[in-house]
C-alpha positions as CSV (number, residue, x, y, z in Angstrom):
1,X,-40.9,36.2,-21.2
2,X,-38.1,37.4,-23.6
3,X,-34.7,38.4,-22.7
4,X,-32.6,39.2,-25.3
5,X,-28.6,39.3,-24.9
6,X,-26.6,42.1,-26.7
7,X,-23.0,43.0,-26.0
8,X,-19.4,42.5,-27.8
9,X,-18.1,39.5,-29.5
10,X,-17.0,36.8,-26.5
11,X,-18.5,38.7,-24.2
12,X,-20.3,35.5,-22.9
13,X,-24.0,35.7,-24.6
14,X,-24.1,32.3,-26.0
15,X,-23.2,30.8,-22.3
16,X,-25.0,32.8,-20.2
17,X,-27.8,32.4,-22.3
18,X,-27.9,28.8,-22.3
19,X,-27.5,29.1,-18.6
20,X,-30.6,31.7,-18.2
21,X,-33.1,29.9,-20.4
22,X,-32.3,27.0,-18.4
23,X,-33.1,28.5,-14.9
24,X,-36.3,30.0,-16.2
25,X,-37.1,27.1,-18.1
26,X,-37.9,28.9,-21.5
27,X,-36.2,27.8,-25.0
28,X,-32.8,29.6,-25.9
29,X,-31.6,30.3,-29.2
30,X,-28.9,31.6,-30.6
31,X,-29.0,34.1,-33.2
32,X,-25.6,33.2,-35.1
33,X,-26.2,30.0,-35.4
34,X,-30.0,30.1,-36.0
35,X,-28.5,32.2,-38.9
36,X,-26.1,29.6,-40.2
37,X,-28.8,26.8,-40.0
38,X,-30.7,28.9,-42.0
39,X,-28.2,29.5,-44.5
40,X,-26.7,25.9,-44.3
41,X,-23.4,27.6,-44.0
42,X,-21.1,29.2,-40.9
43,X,-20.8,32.9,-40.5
44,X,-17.0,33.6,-41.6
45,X,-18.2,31.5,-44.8
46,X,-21.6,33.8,-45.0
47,X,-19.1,37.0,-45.1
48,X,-16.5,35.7,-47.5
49,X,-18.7,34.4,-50.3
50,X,-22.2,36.5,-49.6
51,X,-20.2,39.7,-48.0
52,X,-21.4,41.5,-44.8
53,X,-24.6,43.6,-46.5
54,X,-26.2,40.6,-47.2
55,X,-25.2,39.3,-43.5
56,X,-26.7,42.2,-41.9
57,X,-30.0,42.0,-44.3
58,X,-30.2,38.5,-43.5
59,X,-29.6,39.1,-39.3
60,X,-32.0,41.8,-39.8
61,X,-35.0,39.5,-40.9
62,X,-34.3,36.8,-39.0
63,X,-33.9,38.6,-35.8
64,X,-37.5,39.7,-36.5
65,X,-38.8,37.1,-37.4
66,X,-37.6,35.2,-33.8
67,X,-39.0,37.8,-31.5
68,X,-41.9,37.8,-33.1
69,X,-42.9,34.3,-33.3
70,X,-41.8,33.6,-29.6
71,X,-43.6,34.1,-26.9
72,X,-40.9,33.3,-24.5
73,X,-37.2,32.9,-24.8
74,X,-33.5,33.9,-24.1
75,X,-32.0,35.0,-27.4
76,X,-28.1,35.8,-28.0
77,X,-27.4,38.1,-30.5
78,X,-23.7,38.5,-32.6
79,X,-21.9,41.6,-31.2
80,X,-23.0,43.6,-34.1
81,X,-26.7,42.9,-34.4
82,X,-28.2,45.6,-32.2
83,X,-25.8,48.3,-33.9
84,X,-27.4,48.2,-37.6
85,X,-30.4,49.1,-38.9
86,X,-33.7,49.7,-36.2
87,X,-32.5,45.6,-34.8
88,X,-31.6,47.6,-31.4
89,X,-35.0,49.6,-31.8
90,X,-36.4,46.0,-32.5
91,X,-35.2,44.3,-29.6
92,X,-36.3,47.1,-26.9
93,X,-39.7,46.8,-28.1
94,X,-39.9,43.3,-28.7
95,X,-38.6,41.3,-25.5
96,X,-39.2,42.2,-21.8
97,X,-35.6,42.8,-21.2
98,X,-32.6,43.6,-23.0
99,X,-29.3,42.8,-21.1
100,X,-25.7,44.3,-22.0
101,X,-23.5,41.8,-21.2
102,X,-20.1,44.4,-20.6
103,X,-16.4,43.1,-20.7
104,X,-13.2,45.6,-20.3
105,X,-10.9,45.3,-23.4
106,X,-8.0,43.3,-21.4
107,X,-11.1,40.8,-20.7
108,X,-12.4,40.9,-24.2
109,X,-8.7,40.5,-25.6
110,X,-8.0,37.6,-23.5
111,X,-11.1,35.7,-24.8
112,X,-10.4,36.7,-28.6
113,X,-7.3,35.9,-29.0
114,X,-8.3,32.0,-28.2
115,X,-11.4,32.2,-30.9
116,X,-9.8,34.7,-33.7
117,X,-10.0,32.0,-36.1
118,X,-13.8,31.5,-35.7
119,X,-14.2,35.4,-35.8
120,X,-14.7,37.2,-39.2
121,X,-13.8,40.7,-37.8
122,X,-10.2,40.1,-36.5
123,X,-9.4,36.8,-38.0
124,X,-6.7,39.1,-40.0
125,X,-5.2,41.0,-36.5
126,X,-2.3,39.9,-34.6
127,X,-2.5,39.7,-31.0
128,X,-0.8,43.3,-30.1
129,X,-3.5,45.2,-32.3
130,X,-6.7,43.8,-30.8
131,X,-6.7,46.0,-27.7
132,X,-6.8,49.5,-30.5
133,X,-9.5,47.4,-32.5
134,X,-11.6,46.5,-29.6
135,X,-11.5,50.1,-28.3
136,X,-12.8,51.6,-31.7
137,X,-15.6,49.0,-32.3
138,X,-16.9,49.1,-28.5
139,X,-16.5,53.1,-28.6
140,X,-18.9,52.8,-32.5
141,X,-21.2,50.3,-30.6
142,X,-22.1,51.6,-26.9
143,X,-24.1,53.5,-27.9
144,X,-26.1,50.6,-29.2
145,X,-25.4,48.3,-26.3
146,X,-26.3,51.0,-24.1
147,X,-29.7,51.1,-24.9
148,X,-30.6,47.8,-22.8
149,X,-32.4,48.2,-19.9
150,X,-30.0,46.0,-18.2
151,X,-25.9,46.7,-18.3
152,X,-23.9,43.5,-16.2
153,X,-20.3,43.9,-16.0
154,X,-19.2,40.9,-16.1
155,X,-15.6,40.9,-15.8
156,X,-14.4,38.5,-13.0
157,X,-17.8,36.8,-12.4
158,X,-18.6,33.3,-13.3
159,X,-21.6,32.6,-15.6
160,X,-23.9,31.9,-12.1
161,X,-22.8,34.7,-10.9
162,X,-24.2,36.6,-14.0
163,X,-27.5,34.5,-14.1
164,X,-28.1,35.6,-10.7
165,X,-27.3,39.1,-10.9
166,X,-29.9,39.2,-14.7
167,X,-32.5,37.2,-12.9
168,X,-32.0,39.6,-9.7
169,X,-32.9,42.4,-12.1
170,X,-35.7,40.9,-14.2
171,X,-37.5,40.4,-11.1
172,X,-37.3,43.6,-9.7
């Protein structure tokens, strides 16, 4: 069984994730950091000294490379992975179930503004301009997100609470 996680930055992937593969007992892995293993450096790094294009190339073979040499697992994917290239075309076809983890931007703000510094992408914003930024990126990338066969809005829900209502769905 594969479930694969796509939705926004701190929208909750990596810890529902966890979460999920530990209910269904399967391995979970997490896409950023399988990345930054792989690299032997952290993803703001990756971007400042290797730039995004060879991010996404590298994301883009890697994320391959995971679904297809797992049988079963929970995978988290960065907030941009499904939107470039065929990764969202890869996803659908490769895993059982693809889940869009959704947030509202006053729910997305109020995560970010705790992690900007560990987030490439609006390190550089101030608090009073995430809202407009969020807005644009989620507006460029629903489309994407949209695509799973599984949306959970999970705004004012507790990780269990989101567990329950994926597995709910998985087994229907």
């Amino acid at each position: 069984m594969k479930v694969v996680l796509v939705g926004y930055m701190a929208s909750g992937k990596s810890s529902v994730g966890k979460l999920l593969a530990n209910e269904l007992k399967v391995p979970f892995l997490d896409l950023d950091t399988f990345i930054e293993e792989e690299v032997g450096m952290p993803i703001p790094r990756i971007f400042e000294e290797k730039g995004e294009i060879f991010f996404r190339k590298l994301e883009y073979k890697l994320l391959n490379q995971v679904l297809m040499e797992n049988d079963s697992l929970v995978l988290s994917t960065g907030g941009g992975t499904p939107c470039y290239g065929t990764n969202m075309d890869s996803i659908l076809q490769n895993s059982d179930l693809a889940v869009y983890l959704q947030l509202s931007i006053p729910a997305l703000v109020k995560r970010l503004v705790v992690e900007k510094e560990d987030r490439p992408l609006v390190r550089h914003l101030n608090e009073e301009d995430l809202p407009e930024f969020i807005g644009k990126h989620l507006f460029e990338r629903r489309p994407f997100y949209s695509q799973a066969q599984l949306t959970v809005n999970s705004d004012e829900k507790s990780l269990e609470q989101i567990v329950a209502e994926i597995k709910a769905n998985y087994s229907k």
